[in-house]
N, C-alpha and C positions, 0 to 999 in steps of 0.2 A: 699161697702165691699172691703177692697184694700185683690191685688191679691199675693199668698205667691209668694218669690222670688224663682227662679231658683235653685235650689239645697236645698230646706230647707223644710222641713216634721217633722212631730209628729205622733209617729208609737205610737198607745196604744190601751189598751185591750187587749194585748196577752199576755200570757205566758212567763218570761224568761225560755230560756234553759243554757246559759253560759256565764256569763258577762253582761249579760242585767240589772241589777237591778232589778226594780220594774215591768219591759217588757217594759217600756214606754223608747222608744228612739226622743232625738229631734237631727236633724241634722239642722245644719245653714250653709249655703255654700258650702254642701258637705261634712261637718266634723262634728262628733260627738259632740253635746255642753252642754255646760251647759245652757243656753241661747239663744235666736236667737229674734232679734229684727226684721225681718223683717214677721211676720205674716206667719210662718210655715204652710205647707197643709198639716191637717189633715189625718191620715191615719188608716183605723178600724182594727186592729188586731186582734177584737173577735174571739175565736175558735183556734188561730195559735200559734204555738210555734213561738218565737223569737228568729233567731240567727244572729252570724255576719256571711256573708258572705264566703262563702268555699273557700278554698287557697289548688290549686292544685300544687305542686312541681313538679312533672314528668307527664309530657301531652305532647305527640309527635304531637297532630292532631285531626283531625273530619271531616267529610263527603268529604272525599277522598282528603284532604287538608294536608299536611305534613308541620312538621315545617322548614323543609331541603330546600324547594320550598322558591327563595326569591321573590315570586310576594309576595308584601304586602296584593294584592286579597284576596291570600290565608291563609295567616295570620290573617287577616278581619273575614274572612269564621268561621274558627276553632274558634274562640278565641270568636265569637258570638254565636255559638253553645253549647260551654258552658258557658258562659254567660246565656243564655237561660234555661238551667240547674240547676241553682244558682252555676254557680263558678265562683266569684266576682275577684278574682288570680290567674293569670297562670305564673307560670315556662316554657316560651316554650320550649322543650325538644329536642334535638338535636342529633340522631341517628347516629350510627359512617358512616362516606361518605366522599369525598374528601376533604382535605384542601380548594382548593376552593370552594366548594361547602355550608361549613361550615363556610366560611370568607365572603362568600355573604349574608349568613340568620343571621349572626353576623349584619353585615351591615343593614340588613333591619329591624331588632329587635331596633335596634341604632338609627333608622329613626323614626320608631312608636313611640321610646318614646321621641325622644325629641322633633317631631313635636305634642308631647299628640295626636295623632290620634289612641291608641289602649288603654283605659283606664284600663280594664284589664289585661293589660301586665305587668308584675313585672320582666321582667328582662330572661336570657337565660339561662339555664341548659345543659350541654353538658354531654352527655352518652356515654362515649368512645373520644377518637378512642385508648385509651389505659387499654385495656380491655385482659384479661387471655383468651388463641384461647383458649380452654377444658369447659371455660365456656363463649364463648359468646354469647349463646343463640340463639336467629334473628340476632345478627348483622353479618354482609359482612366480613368473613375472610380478604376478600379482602383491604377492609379498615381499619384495627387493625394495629396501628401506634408506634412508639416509647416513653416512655415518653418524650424524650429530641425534639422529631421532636414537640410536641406539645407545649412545653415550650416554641422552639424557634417561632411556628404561633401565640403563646398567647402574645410575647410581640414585642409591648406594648400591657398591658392588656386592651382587649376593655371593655368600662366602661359597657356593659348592662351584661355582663355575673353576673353570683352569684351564679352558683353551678357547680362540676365537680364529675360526676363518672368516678373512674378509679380503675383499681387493685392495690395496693399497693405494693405490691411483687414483681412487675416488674423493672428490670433496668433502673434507672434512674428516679424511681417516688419519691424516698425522696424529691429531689431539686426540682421536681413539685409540692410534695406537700407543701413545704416552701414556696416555691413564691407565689402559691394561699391562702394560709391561712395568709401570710405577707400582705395581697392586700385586707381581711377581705374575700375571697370566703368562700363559706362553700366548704368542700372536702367529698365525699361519697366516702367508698367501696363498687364497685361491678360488678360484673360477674370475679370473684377473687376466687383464690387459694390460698390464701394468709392464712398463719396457725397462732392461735394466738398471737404467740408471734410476727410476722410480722404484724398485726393487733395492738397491744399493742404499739410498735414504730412509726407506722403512727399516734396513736393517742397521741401520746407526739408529734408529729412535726406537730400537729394542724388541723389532719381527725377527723370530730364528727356525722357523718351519716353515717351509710350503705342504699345501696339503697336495695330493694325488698327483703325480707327475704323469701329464698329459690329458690327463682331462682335466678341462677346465683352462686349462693355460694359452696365454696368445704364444704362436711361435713364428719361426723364419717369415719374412717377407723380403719383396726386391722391391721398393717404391718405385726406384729409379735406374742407376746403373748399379749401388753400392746393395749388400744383402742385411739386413739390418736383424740382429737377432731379438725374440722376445723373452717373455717368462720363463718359457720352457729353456730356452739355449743358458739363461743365467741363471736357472737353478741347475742344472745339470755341471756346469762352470763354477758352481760355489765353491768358496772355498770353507765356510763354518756352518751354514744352514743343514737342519736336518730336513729329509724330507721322506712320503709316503710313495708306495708303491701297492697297487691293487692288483694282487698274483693270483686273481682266481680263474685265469687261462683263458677269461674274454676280455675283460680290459686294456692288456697291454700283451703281445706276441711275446715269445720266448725273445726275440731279438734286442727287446725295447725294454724288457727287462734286465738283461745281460748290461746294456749299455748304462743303466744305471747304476747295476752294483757295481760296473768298472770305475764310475766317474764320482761314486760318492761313498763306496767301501762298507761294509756289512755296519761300521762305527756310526753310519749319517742317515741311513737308508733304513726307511723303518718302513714293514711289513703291518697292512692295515685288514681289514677286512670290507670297510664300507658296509657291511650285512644290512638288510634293509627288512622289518615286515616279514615281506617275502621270502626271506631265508627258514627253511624247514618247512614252509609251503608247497603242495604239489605243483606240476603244473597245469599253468591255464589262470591261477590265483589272481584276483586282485586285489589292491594292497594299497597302504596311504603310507607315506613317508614325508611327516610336515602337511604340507597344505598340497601336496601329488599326490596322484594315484599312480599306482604304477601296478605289472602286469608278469607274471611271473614265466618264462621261457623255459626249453630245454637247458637249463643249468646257469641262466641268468635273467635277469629284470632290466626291462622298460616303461616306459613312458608309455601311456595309451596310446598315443599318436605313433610311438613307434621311430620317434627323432630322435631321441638321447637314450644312453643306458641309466638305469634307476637303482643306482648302486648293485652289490652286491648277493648276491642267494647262499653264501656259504660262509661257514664262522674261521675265523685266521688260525685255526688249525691247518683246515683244510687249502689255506694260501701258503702256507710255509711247508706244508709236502709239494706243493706244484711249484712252488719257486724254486725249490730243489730240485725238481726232476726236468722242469722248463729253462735251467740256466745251469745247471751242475753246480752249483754252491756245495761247499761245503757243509754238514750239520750243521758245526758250529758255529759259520757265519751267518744261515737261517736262524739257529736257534737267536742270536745274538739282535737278530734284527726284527724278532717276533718276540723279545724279553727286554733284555737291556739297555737298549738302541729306542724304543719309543716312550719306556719307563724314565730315562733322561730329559726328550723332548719335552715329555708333560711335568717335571718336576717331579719324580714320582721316586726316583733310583737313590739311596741301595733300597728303599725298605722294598719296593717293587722291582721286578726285573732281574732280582739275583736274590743269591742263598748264601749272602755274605752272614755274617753272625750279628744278629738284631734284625733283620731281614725280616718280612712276614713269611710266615710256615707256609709257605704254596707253592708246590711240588706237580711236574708230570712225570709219569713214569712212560717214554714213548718205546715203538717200534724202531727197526733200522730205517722204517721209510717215514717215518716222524708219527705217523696214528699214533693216537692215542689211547694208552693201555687201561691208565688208572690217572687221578686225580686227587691231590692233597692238598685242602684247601684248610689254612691254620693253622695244619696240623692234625685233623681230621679227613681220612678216608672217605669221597665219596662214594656212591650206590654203584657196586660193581665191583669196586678195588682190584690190584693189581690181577693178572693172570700167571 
């Protein structure tokens, strides 16, 4: 019986949930095919929902590993813990911290991918460091930078970057955001003050995400007699921006999420995790994220001080079963907005996000309540495989 080769499987028996056709996926070499001549290994999907693989956009960390840290160790660390999770994609997320500091996890992000030593790594996400002080939430007043000082550390633009949150509204961010959306980045608004109509301009000079809806964002005010709305009211009101939702059941109420999937449709709405450090941490943990420290809770993270939440403690697995169960979503519109919905945002869709044909081989095999059973990552079965 010749032995299948190296990256090549036939996932069937399961259920599709989004993009799968019939539920029967074959991978040849790691890629989605139509064919695969080399004796694919069989894989029993009975009982499993099929999906593609989760694509996290904003992931700072896991088990006390920050993306800011340029040991590749540590990099390694986080980006296998979720992996482990089923998130086949990571954004590594980059907390506002010193230019150097930021230019050396640049550098190391640069190294994993073109030596292929981090196969889930898609590329770097920077949060800051030109962020509105009234909202920047965890980040380091201390490091909240200029837009023009970032322009000037961004070029030449290092090729692993592909995402930038920043406020719009701030001096000197039109010309940052022209340069990154010239260069194909995607541009986010967020931890911004920035009121519609300066929202409206950034999205004509080529901003199409906001990050985190509701943190971070300025919202309603009455100045006078008239109510004047902010960030929040006109991302919500978009009509083409994608944006993030953090559904790990302290960030935002069942209410508040419901109200987003109504206003911007499983298609705009994309499911993040924030995971910070502290995600896989006990608690009581302390934990760095960027230039913070932050402080591990019953089932989420703060600020020492105890003033802002410090993203995340759970990998977007475990946000797309609560989104589900916190707002009745559909599977498939969760699967949708934890695969193909933030694989778009970031540039990333089809070869991410779905299990079209040329697609990369990264498969979950989940539960009815979305857990995760097994993980195919290339094409290859991780430690566990299906049950």
């Amino acid at each position: 019986m010749r032995t299948a080769a190296a990256g090549c499987a036939l996932i069937r028996g399961g259920t599709p949930v989004h993009g799968t056709g019939t539920g029967e996926v074959l991978i040849c070499r790691g890629t989605v095919a139509a064919s695969c001549p080399h004796g694919p290994a069989p894989i029993d999907a009975t009982g499993c929902l099929v999906s593609p693989g989760f694509v996290d956009i904003h992931a700072h960390g896991a088990l006390g590993c920050d993306f800011t840290d340029p040991n590749p160790a540590s990099w390694h660390q986080a980006l296998q813990t979720h992996l482990q999770a089923g998130t086949t994609t990571v954004l590594a997320t980059l907390a506002s911290t010193s230019p150097e500091q930021t230019a050396a996890a640049l550098a190391t992000a640069d190294h994993l991918l073109t030596s292929k030593k981090a196969p889930t790594l898609a590329g770097a996400h920077l949060e800051g460091p030109c962020l509105a002080t009234l909202q920047r939430g965890a980040h380091d007043p201390g490091h909240l930078r200029p837009a023009a000082d970032l322009l000037q550390e961004l070029t030449p633009l290092p090729t692993v970057l592909r995402m930038v949150t920043l406020a719009p509204e701030l001096p000197g961010a039109h010309a940052l955001i022209s340069y990154l959306t010239d260069h194909g980045i995607t541009v986010s608004a967020g931890h911004s003050d920035a009121t519609p109509e300066q929202l409206a301009h950034a999205r004509r000079l080529g901003l199409s995400h906001l990050a985190h809806l509701w943190s971070g964002q300025s919202t309603l005010t009455r100045p006078h007699l008239h109510r004047m709305p902010g960030l929040l009211e006109a991302s919500l009101a978009s009509d083409h921006l994608t944006a993030e939702v953090i559904a790990d059941g302290h960030h935002l109420p069942a209410a508040l999420l419901t109200i987003a999937l109504r206003c911007l449709g499983p298609d705009r709405l994309c499911l993040v995790s924030d995971a910070t450090a502290g995600t896989g941490l006990p608690q009581g943990s302390r934990f760095r994220t960027g230039a913070t420290t932050g402080y591990v809770h019953d089932g989420y993270a703060a600020t020492e001080d105890g003033t802002s939440l410090c993203g995340s403690t759970v990998p977007l697995a475990v946000t797309a079963a609560r989104m589900r169960k916190l707002t009745g979503a559909t599977v498939s519109d969760v699967v949708t907005m934890a695969t193909d919905t933030p694989a778009r945002a970031a540039g990333l869709y089809p070869r991410k996000g779905s299990l079209h044909t040329g697609a990369d081989g990264d498969v979950l095999l989940l539960g009815d309540d979305l857990s995760v059973r097994a993980v195919i990552l290339d094409g290859h079965p991780m430690a566990g495989g299906p049950r």
